[in-house]
N, C-alpha and C positions, 0 to 999 in steps of 0.2 A: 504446486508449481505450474501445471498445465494450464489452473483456472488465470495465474497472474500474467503469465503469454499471451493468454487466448483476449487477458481485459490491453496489454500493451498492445497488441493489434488490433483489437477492435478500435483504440484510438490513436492509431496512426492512419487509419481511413474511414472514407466515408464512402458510404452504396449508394449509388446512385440510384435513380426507380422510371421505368415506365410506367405501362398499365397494367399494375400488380392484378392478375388472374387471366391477361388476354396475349401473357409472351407467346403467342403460338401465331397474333399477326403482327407482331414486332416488325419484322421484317417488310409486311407491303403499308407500313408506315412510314418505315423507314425511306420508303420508295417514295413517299408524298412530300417529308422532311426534303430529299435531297432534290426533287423540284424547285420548291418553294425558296430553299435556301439558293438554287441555280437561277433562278428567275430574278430571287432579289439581287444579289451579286452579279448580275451582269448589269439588271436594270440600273443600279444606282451608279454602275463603272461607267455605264453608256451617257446617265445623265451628266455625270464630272467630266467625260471627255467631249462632250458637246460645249457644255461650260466655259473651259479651259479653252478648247481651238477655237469658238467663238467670238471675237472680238464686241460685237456688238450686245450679245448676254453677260458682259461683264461691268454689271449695275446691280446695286446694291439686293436688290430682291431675289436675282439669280445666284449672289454669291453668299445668300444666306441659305438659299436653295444645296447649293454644294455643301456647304458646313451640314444639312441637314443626312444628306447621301453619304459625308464621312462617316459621320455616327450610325449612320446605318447598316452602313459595313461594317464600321467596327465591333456592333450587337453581332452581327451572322458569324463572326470571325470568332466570336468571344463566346458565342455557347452552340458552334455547332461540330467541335472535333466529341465533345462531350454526349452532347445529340443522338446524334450519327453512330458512335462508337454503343451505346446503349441498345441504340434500336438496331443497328444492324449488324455488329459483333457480340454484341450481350454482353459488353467490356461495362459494369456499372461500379468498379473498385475507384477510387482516386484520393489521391494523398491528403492532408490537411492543406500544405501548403499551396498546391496546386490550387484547391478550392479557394482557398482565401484571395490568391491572384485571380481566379474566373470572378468572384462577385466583386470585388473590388472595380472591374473592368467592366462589370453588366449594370452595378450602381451610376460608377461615375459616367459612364455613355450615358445612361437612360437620364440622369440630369442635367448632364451637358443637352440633352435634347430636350428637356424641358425647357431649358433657358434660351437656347436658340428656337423654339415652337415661339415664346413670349415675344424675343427680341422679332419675326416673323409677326408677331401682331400688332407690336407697334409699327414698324414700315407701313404694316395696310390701312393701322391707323392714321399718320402722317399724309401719305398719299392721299386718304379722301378727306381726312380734317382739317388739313392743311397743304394742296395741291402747289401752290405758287411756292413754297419754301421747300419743299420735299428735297431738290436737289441741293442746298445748301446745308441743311439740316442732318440726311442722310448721305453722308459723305463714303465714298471709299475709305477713306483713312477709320473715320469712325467706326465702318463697318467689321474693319480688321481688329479695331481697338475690342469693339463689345464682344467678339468671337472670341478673342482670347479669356475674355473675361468671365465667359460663361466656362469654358475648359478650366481657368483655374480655379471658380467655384466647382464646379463637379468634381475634380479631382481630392480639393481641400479639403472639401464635407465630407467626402468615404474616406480617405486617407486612411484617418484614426480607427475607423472597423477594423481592419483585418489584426490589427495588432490587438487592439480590445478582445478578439476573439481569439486570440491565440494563449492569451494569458487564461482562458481557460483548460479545465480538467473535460475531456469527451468519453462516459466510462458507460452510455448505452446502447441500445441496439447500433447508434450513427447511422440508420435509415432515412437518405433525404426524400421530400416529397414530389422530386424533379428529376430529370437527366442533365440538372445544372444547377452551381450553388447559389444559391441568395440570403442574404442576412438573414431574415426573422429564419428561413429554417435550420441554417446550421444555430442558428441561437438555442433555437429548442432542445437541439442535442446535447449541451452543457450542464453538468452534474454542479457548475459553480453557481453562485446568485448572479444572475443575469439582469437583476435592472439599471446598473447604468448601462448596462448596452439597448436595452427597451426603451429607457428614456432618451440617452442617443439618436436612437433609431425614430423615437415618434419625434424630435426636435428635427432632425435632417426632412424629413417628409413634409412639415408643417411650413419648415423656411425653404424649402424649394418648391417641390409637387406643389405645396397648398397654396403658397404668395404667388408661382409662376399662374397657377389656374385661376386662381380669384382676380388678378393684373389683365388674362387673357379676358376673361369674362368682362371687365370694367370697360376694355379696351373696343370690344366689342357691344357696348350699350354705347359708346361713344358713338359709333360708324352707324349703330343702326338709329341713331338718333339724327345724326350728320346727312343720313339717305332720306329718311323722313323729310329731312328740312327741301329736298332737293323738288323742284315745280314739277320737271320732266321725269316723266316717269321712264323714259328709254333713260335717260343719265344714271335714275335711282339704280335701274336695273344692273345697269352697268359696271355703276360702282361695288354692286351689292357681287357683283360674280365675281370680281378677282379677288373674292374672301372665300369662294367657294372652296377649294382645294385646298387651303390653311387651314379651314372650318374642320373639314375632312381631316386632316391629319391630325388635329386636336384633340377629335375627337374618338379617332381610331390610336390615339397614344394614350391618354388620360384615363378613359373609359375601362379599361382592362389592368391598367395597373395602380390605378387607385381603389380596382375591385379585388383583385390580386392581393393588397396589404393590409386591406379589411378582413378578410377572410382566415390569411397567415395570422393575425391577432386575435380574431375574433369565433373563428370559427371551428367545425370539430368535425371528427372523425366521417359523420354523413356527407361532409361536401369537400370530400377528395375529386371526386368526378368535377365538380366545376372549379375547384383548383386546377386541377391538371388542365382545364380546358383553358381558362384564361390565364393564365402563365404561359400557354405555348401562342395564345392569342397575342400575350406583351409584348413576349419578343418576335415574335415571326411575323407578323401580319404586317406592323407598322413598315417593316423594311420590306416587306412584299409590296404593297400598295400603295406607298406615298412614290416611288417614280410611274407609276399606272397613272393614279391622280393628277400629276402635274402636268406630264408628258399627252392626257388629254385634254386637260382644262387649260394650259398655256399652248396658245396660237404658235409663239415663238418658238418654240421646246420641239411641239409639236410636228413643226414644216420641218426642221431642221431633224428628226428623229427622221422622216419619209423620207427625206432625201440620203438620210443615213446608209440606209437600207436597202433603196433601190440603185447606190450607186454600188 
């Protein structure tokens, strides 16, 4: 009787995990966590509300800028009671359901930001490929139109997960490999056949991650084809910088979470250490440093940030 208690609760939660053998500096981790998560949450609030009261930043480039700060937030918002509670309370218990709403909400963000990173590189595309049509082409209206559109692909593609996952049986240790859930690992936990949800899982990656990266990629042999073509080299230059900080976010989003789901599939027990490292890289860094990066490399952002603060 004991042993069928002990199996019903063990699958009515899951454990969450730090740095299994280092709980002893949980704690002044935890003190870098609530930085990091302080820093980006104010940075990306500060970018929206420049945004917003700005009249004159309210052009298509800036307002894909904010879609970018929403999703940003909404990452820090989505895995940092879980975080936090880990590292600084040693609270690592949490329900099934609960998990299945965190990854559903760390999925569809991190897609919705794939698709607004793409739609972000066609604008730069447009702008130096096509200069004289930019403003006709990139409309406000359109711009509201493709932002939705990216939210209800991200949301459509995860949907079906959490239900997929719940029709399973969870009857092991349910040790995740994070202080936050994500598909491939609570999949690992299931005692039932899990490959439609594997093949789910690699089909969501391939028609978002993979088409959003390889479109980025394309988009960008365009422009550096486009600069080449250009006589003046102060113009190439010119044009080649206001890629810079999209560049940088591309590559500080993609890099870590397409290393992230390589590893969840593919890898073993030796590389928990760079599991744990780029997983708190996926989510923490991008929302840390994409308002650093813009707030430097946009002029506009920029004056407008210094006057913020000195008044």
């Amino acid at each position: 009787m004991a042993a069928v208690n002990n199996t019903e609760f063990r699958s009515a939660v899951f454990l969450l995990t730090g740095i299994p053998g280092h709980e002893a500096i949980h704690v002044w981790i935890s003190i870098l966590f609530c930085l990091i998560y302080a820093i980006s949450m104010v940075g990306n609030a500060v970018i929206l509300f420049i945004i917003k009261t700005d009249p004159s930043l309210h052009e298509p480039m800036y307002i894909f800028l904010s879609m970018l700060a929403i999703t940003d937030l909404g990452l820090s918002i989505a895995t940092m009671p879980t975080t936090l509670g880990v590292f600084l309370f040693n609270s690592s218990e949490i329900s099934l359901n609960t998990c299945f709403v965190q990854l559903f909400f760390i999925h569809s963000l991190s897609f919705i930001e794939s698709s607004i990173l793409l739609l972000m590189a066609f604008d730069r595309f447009i702008a130096i490929y096509n200069p004289l049509r930019y403003a006709s082409i990139i409309t406000l209206q359109r711009t509201a139109k493709m932002g939705l559109v990216c939210v209800m692909r991200g949301v459509a593609v995860v949907l079906p997960v959490p239900f997929l996952l719940k029709q399973f049986r969870y009857c092991q240790a349910n040790v995740l490999s994070h202080s936050y859930c994500l598909h491939q690992d609570v999949m690992k936990m299931a005692c039932s056949d899990t490959k439609v949800n594997s093949i789910y899982g690699l089909f969501i990656i391939v028609s978002t991650v993979g088409l959003d990266s390889l479109l980025i990629f394309l988009s960008y042999v365009m422009i550096l084809k486009k600069v080449l073509s250009i006589a003046s080299p102060v113009k190439s230059l010119r044009a080649l910088n206001t890629c810079v900080s999209h560049l940088c976010a591309v590559l500080l989003f993609y890099i870590p979470m397409i290393g992230l789901s390589v590893i969840h599939r593919f890898g073993n027990s030796s590389s928990h250490l760079l599991q744990f490292l780029l997983g708190y890289v996926y989510l923490l860094v991008p929302p840390l440093m994409h308002p650093i990066v813009y707030s430097v490399k946009s002029k506009h952002l920029h004056v407008r940030i210094v006057r913020l603060f000195v008044k």
